[in-house]
N, C-alpha and C positions, 0 to 999 in steps of 0.2 A: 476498502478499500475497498482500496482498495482498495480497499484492495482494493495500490496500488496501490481509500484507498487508496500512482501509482498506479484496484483495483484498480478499473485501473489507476492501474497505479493509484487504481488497481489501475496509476502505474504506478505508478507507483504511484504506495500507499508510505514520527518520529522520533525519534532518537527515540532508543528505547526509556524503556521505563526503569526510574528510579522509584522502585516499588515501595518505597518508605513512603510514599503518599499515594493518596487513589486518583483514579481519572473517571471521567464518564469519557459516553458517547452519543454521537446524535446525528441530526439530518432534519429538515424541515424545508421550507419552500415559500410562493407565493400565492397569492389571494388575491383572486376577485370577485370577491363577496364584500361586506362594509366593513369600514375599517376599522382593525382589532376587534372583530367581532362581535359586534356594539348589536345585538340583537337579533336573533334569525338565524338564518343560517350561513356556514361560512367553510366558504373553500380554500383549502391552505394547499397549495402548490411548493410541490420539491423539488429540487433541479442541483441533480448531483452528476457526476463522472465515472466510469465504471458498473460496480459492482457494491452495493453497498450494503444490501441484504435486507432492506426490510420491509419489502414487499414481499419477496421472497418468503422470508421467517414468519410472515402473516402479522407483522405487527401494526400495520397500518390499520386492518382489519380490526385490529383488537382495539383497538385507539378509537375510531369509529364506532365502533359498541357503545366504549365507555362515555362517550361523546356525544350523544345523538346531536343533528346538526351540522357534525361537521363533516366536510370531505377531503380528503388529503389526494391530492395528482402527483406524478411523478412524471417528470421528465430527466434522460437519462444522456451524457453523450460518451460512447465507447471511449474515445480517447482522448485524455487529460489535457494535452495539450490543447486541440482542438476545442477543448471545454473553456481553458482559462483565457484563450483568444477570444472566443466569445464571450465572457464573461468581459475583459478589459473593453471591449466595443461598449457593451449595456454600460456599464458603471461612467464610462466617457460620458454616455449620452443621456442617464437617468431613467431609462426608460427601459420594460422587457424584463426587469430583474424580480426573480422572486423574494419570496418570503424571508426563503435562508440559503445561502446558498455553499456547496460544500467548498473546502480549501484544502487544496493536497497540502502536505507539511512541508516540501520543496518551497511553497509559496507561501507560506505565512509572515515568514519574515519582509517580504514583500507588502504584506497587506499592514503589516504594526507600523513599519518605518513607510513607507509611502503612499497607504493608502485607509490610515486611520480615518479618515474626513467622510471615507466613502459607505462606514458601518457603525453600525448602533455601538455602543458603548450598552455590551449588555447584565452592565451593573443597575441600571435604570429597569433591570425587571426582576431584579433581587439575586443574579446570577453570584455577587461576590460572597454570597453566605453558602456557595458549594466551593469555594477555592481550600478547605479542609479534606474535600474528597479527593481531589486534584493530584498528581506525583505533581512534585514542585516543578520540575523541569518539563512537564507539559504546559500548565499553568503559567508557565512565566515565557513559552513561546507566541502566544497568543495574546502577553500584555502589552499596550501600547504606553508610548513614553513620557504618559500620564498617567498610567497605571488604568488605563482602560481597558475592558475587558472583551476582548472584540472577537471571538469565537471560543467555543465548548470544545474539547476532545472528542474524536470521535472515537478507533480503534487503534490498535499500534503495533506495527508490524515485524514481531521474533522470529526467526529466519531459521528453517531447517531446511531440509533437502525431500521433496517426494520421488520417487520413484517410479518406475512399473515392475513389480517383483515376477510376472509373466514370464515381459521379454528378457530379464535377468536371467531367468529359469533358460530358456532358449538359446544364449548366449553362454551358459556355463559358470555365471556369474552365482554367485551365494544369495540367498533371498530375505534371509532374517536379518529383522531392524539393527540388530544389536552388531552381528557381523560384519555388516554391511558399513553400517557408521565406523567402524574399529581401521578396516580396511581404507577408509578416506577418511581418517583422524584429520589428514592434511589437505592442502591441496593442491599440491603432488602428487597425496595419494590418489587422490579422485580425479586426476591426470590420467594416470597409471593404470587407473581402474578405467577408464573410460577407453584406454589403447586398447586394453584386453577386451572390450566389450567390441570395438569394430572389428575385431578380426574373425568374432563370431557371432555379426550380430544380423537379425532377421533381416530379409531385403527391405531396404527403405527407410530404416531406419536410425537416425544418428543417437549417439550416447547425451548430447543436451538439446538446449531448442534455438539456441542463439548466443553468442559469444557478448551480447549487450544485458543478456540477464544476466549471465555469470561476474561481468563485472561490477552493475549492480547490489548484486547480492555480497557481494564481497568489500565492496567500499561501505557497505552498512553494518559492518564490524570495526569500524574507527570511529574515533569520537573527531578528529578533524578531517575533514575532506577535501572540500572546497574553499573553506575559509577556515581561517582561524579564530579565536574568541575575540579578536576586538576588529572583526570584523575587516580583514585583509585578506585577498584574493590568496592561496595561496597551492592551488592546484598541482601548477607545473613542479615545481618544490618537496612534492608532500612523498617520502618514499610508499608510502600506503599506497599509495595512488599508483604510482608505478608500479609497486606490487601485484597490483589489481591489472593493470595493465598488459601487463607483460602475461601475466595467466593466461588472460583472454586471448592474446597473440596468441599465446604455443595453443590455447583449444582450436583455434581458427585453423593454423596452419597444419596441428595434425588433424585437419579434417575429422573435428567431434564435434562440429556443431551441424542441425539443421538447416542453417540459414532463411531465419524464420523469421520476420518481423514480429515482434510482440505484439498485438491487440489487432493483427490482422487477420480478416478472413483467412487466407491461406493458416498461421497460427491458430486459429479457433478449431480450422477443419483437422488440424493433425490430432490435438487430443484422442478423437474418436481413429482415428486411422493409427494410432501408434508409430510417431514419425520420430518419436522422441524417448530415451528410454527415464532419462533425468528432468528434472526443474527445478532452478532454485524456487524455494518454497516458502516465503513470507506467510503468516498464519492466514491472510486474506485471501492466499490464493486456491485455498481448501475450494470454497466456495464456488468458486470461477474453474477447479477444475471439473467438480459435479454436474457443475451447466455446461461443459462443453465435452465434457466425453458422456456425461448421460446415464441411466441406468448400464448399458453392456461394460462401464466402465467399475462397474462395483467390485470389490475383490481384487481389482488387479493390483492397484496403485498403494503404496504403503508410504511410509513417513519415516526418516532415523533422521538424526542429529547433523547439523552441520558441520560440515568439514573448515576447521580452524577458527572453531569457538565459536561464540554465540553475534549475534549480530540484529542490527533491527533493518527492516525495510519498509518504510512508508509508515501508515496513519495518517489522521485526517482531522480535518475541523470543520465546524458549521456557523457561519456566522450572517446576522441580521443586514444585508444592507438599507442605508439610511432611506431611498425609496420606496422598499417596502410598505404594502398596504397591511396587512394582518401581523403586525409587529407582536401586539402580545399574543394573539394565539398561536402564533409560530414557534414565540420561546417558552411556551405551555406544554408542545408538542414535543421540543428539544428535549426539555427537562423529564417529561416522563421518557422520552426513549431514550434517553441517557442513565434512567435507572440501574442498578446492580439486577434487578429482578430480568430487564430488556435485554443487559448485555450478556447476560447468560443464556438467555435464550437464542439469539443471535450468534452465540461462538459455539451452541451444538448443534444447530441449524446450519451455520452457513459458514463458519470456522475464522470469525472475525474475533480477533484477540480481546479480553474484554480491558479499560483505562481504571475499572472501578475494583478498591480492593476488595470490597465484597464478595461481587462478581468473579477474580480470579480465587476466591476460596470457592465458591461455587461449582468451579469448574475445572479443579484440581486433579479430581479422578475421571475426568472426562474421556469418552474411548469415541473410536467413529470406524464402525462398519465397512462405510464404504472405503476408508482406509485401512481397509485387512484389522480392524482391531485397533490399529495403532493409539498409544497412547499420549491422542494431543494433546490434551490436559497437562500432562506432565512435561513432555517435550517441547511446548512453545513457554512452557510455566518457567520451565529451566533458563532457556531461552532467556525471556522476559529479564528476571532476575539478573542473568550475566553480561546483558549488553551493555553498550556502553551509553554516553546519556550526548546525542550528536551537536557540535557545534550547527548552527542555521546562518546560513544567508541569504541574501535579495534574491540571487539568482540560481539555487543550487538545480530547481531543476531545467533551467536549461543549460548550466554548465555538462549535468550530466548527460544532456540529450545530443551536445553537441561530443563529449568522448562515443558515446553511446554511436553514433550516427558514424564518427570518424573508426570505428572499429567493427561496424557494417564493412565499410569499404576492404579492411582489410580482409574481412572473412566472404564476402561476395564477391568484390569486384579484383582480390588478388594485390591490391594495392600496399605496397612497401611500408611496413609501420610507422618509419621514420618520416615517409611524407604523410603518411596518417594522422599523425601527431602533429603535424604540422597544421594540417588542415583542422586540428580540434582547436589550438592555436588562434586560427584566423574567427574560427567561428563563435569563440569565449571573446573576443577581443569586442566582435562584432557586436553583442550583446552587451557586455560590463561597458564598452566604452570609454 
């Protein structure tokens, strides 16, 4: 993702994993070198969203070693949204699109039922002899209705809570993982615990970063959200939803959130400014918070367990589109960074969840420094295991964007829930159609 990714998203970064089968992960890109690599040398271009990590983890680097000849680019755009807008222009027009290009899992469903025509089917490069490593219900989001195989797993997103154990410390608040999560078992309690934190909490500082994460994070512990399994809108309906809902209301109104856009400048700058004392914490956003609060961020920040069970947010997929020039060295590239060997490397790097079972044996006793210790290994391991495995539709992430967007208003602009929800209303209507 990520994270998202989601990373964003990472913005959101699928349903989680039903660990009885394995996933990979990947990312690849476009070429303009000859095509499929037919001699010479040959540049595979990646164009992903977010935060994906593997430039970062040095894995491109190491791919290029083992490669002589080839050269992988990366092109990156901060927010998902503004990613898959541009991506739906290029695929319109054929033209612009790289190699491989990533899929947040909001959209996949999107890309199987409406835009199979637009990607390789990448059973044509031997992909359907990894569908043994796959969790079934990753695998089978990414099939199309030919049993086409139209993008790899990338990461997938187990949901805890990070912290700053600091400003905890500063506010009177208890520090350790273990106490901490006991205390926001609920979330009520992590309400509760948040009241307590504004009354003594450092100047400038609020208890989360936005009232649009929290509900996020929180509708990614039900298995229906937006739709139901056979594919019916069924948002306004869903008591989950309003659960989630209503949360976010009371954080907004008791003045606990920073009113913070997610992926924006202002947001990137508070990390390092400590404007926020919580985050909900998808495993992808390990990564994203290392790059934005920096080394002076090291030691502060810890990890415990989410408040009301386990939940997933986001993962990702990579897949070939049909005008892609460098078709098979792209899905050459996938498959080795889809490895159990990559994704381990990856998820102590850069804290991207690993799809491959392998891989989370790998990185079961996994710890991270710069989260005081914490043992992510375990804690997104847990995670992983007890989520639940999410129904998909055509449009979940802009359904989401558009509650998301409608409970901005109420936590910025002061606006009455009721016409809040109204206005998420107009703007789910606007899209589904």
């Amino acid at each position: 993702m990520p994270i998202a990714r989601a990373a964003k998203r990472a913005t959101v970064r699928l349903g989680a994993v039903a660990l009885a089968g394995s996933l990979l992960a990947a990312c690849g890109g476009s070429s303009d070198g000859a095509s499929d690599g037919a001699g010479g040398k040959v540049t595979i271009t990646v164009d992903l969203f977010g935060s994906f990590g593997y430039k970062e983890a040095g894995l491109y680097a190491e791919y290029e070693k083992l490669h002589p000849g080839v050269t992988i680019k990366q092109t990156d755009t901060e927010d998902e949204a503004d990613y898959w807008k541009s991506l739906q222009t290029r695929l319109a027009g054929g033209g612009g699109l790289a190699d491989v290009q990533g899929i947040e899992v909001g959209r996949i469903a999107s890309v199987t039922q409406q835009q199979a025509d637009k990607f390789e089917d990448l059973r044509e490069y031997g992909a359907d002899r990894l569908k043994g490593e796959f969790a079934a219900a990753k695998w089978a989001a990414a099939t199309g209705k030919n049993g086409e195989v139209l993008g790899l797993g990338t990461d997938v997103g187990p949901e805890a809570m990070c912290y700053r154990k600091d400003l905890f410390a500063k506010a009177g608040l208890p520090t350790d993982r273990a106490e901490v999560a006991g205390k926001w078992s609920t979330w009520e309690g992590y309400l509760q615990l948040g009241k307590q934190y504004k009354k003594k909490a450092p100047a400038k500082s609020a208890w989360l970063d936005s009232v649009g994460s929290l509900f996020s994070v929180m509708i990614g512990q039900e298995e229906e959200r937006y739709y139901d399994a056979s594919g019916k809108l069924i948002w306004e309906t869903n008591p989950a939803l309003k659960k989630a809902w209503d949360t976010s209301v009371e954080a907004a109104q008791s003045g606990l959130s920073a009113e913070l856009d997610q992926w924006s400048p202002q947001w990137n700058q508070a990390f390092a400014a400590g404007s926020f004392a919580t985050l909900p914490c998808p495993a992808w956003m390990l990564g994203y918070i290392k790059g934005q609060a920096g080394d002076a961020g090291k030691g502060k920040w810890d990890v415990a367990a989410l408040p009301g069970g386990a939940g997933n947010w986001g993962g990702s997929y990579l897949a070939v589109p049909r005008a892609a020039k460098n078709k098979e060295e792209a899905y050459k590239l996938v498959a080795w960074l889809t490895a159990p060997e990559q994704q381990a490397k990856l998820f102590r790097k850069q804290g991207s969840f690993p799809s491959a079972t392998d891989a989370i044996a790998q990185i079961a006793d996994a710890e991270d420094p710069y989260f005081s210790g914490a043992p992510i290994g375990q804690i997104f391991g847990d995670a992983a295991k007890a989520a639940p495995v999410q129904v998909l539709g055509i449009h979940d992430q802009n359904v989401n964007q558009q509650i998301t967007n409608a409970l901005g208003e109420v936590e910025r602009k002061g606006t009455a829930p009721d016409k809040a929800w109204e206005n998420a209303k107009k703007g789910v209507a606007n899209i589904t159609g």
